[in-house]
N, C-alpha and C positions, 0 to 999 in steps of 0.2 A: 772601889775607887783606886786602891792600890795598884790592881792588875790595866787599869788604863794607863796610869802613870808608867808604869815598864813597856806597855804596849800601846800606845794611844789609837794606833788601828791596825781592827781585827786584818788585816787582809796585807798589811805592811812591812809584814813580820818576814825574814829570808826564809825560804823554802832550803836552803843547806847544800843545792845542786850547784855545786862548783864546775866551772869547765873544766875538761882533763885538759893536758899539755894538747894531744892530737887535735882536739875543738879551736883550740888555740893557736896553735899553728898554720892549720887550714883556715881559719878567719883572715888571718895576717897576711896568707898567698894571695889568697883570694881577693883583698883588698887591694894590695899590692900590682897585683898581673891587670886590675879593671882602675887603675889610678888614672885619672881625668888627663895626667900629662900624656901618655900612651898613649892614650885614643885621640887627642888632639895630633903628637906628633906622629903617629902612626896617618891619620888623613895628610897631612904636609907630604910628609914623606911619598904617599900614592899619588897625591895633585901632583907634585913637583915632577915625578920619572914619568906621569902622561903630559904635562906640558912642555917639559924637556923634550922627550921624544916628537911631540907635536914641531918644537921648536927646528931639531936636527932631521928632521924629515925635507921640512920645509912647505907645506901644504900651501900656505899663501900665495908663496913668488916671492915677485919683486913688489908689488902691491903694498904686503906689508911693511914691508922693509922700509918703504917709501913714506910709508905714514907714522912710523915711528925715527925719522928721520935717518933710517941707514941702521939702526941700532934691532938687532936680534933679540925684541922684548920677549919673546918665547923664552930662548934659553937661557936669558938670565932670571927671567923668572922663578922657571921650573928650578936653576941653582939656588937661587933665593930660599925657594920654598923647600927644598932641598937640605939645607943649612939650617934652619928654622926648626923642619922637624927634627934635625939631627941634636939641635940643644934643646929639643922637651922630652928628648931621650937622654942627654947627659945630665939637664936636670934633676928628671926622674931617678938616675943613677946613683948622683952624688947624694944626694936631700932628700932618699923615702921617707915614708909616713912611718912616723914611729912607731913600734909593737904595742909596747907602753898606751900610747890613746887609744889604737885599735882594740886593745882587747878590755882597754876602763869602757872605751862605748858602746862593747858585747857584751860586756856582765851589766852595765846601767839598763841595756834592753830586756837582759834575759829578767833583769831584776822589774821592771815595769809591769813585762807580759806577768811573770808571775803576784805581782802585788794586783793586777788587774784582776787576776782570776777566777778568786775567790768573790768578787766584791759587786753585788747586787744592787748595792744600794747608790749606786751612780747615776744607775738608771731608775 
């Protein structure tokens, strides 16, 4: 009864496998280079210099022009979107993801798979 009161479960106990700094560091890049802001303002950013270029080509005519009342909705668009992704890159810039959570919600994983591991009786 003693030995459950220090350990209440067999399989809960830390296995002692600390990350090294390198584990640590590569978690962090990696988190960092695939951040949701990137790959949002990285699309804006390809929309925007194909509708731009769509815009300064001029594919329509006068057609469009006509129906957007004289106004070159391509190229402002593509600037638009342009601008758009260019602050979910300064975003990204200014405000990353902290190392600090990054690497508490590595060790909370690492810590789960291994308390899973042992433990049979789940199932």
């Amino acid at each position: 009864m003693a030995d459950n009161e220090t350990n209440p479960k067999p399989g809960a106990e830390k296995t002692g496998a600390a990350l090294t700094d390198a584990e640590k560091d590569a978690a962090v890049r990696s988190t960092r280079r695939f951040d949701l802001r990137r790959i949002i303002g990285a699309l804006f950013v390809v929309y925007g210099l194909i509708v731009l270029i769509v815009g300064l080509v001029d594919l329509g005519g006068d057609n469009e022009t006509k129906m957007t009342g004289g106004i070159q909705i391509n190229i402002w668009t593509g600037i638009g979107m342009l601008v758009l992704g260019g602050l979910f890159f300064l975003w990204d810039r200014l405000a990353p993801v902290p190392a600090e959570d990054i690497v508490k919600n590595l060790e909370r994983e690492e810590d789960a798979k291994a308390a899973g591991e042992g433990d049979i009786e789940k199932f």
